[in-house]
VOBA-788972 format. One record per residue: residue number from 1; residue in one letter; x, y, z of N, C-alpha, C in turn. Coordinates in steps of 0.1 Angstrom, whole numbers. Layout:
REC  num  residu  n_east  n_north   n_up  ca_east  ca_north  ca_up  c_east  c_north   c_up
REC  NUM       A       X        Y      Z        X         Y      Z       X        Y      Z
...
***
This chain:
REC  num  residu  n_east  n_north   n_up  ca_east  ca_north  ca_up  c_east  c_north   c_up
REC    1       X     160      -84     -6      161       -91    -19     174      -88    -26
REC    2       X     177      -98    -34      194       -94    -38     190      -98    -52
REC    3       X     194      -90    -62      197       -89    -75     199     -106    -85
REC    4       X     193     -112    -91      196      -124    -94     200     -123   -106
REC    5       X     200     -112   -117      203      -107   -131     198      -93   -131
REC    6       X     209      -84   -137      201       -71   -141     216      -73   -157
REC    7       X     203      -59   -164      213       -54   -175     212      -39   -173
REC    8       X     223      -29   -180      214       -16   -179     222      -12   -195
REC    9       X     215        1   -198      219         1   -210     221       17   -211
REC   10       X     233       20   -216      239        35   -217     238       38   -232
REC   11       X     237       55   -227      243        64   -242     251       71   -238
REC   12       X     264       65   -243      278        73   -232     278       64   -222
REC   13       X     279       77   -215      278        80   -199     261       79   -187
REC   14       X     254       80   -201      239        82   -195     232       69   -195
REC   15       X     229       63   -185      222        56   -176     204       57   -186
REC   16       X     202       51   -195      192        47   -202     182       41   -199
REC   17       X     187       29   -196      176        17   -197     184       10   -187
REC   18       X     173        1   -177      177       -12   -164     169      -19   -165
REC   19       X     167      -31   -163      161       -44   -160     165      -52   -151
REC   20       X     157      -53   -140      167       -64   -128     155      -74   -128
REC   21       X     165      -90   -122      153       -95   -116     157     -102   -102
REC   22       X     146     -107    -92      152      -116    -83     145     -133    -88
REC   23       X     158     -138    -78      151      -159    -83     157     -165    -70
REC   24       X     151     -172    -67      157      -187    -59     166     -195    -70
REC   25       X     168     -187    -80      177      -195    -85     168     -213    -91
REC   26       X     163     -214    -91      157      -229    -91     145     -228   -100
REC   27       X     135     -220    -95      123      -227    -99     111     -208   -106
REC   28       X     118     -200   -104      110      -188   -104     119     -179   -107
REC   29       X     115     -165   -112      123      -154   -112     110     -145   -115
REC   30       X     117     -132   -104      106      -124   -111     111     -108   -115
REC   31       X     106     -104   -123      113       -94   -129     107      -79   -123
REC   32       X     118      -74   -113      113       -63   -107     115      -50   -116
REC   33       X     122      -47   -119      127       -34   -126     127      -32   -141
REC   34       X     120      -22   -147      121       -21   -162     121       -5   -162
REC   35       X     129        2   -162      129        18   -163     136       17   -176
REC   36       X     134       31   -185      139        40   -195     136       48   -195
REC   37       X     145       57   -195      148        73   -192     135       80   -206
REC   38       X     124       87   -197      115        92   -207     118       98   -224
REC   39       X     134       98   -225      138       102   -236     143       93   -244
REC   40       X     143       85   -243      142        73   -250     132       64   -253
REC   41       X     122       64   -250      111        58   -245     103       58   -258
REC   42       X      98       44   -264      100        43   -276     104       42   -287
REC   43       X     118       37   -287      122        34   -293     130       18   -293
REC   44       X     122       11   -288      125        -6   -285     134       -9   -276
REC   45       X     139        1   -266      150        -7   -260     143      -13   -244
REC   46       X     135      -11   -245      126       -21   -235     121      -32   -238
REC   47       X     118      -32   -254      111       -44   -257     124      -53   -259
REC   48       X     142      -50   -262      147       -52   -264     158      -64   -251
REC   49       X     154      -49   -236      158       -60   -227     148      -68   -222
REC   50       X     137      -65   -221      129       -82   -217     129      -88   -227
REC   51       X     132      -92   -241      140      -102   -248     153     -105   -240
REC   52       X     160     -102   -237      173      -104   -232     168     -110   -222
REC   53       X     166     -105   -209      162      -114   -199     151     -124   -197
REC   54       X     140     -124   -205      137      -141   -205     145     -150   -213
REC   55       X     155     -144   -224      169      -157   -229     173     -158   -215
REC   56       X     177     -151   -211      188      -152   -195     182     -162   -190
REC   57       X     171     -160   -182      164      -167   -174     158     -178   -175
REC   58       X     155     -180   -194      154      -194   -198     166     -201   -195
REC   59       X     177     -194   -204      192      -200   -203     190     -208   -188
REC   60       X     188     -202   -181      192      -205   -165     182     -220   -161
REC   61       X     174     -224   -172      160      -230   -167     154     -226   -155
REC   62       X     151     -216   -157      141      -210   -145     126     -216   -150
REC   63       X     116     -218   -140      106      -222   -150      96     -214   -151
REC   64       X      93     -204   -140       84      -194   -142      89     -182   -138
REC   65       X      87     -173   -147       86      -158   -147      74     -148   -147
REC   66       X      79     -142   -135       64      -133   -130      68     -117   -130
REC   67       X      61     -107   -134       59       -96   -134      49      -86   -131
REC   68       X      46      -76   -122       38       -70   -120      36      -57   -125
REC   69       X      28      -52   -133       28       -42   -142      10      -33   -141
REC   70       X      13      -24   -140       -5       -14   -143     -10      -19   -158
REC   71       X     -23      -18   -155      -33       -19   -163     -25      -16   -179
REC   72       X     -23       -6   -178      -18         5   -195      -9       -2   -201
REC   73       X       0      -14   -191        8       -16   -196       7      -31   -204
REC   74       X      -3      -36   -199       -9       -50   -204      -5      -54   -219
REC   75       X      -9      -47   -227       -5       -50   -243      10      -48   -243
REC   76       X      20      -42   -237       33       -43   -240      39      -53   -233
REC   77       X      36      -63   -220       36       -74   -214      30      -91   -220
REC   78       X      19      -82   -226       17       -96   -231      18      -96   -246
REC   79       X      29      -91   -251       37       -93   -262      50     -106   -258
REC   80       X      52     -104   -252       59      -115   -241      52     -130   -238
REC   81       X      41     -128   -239       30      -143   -235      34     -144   -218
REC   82       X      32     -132   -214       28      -127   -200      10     -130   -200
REC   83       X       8     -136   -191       -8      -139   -186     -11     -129   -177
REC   84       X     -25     -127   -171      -28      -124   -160     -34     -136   -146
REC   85       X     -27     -135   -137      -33      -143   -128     -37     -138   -119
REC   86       X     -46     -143   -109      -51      -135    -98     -40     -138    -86
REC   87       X     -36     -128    -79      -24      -124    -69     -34     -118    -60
REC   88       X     -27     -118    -51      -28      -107    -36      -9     -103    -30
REC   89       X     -13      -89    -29       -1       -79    -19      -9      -73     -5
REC   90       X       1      -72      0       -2       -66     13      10      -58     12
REC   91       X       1      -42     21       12       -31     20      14      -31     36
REC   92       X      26      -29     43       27       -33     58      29      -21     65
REC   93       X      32       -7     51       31         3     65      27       16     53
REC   94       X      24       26     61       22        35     50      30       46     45
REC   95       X      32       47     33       40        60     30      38       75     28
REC   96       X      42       80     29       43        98     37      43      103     22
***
């Protein structure tokens, strides 16, 4: 999978906050990555880049945007008017 938009966000030198996503470019994108460095963490700069990247990804007319997130995180996703839909994964091998 290859990177279709990321942002990351520094203090300094320090590696804070990332957001990546992948897309076919056309018709979808989905937003793999949302880290902030636990010392930061609460203070909006997550809620700040998923604002940024659905403008991106609108900009881009993408038409749907998908994200996969744990339970806990549900209320901070669907501040966004993130839904839940029913999916299936398959895991193909197992990790050690």
């Amino acid at each position: 999978m290859t990177s279709y938009f990321h942002i990351t966000v520094y203090d300094e030198e320090r590696l804070i906050g990332y957001i990546d996503s992948v897309s076919n470019g056309v018709t979808d994108a989905y937003i793999q990555d949302l880290m902030i460095h636990p010392d930061y963490q609460g203070k909006g700069i997550g809620t700040e880049l998923m604002n940024c990247m659905i403008a991106r990804l609108k900009e881009r007319y993408i038409y749907m945007i998908s994200v996969v997130y744990e339970e806990k995180l549900k209320t901070f996703y669907t501040r966004f008017r993130f839904f839940n839909m029913l999916c299936g994964q398959m895991q193909t091998y197992e990790s050690e």
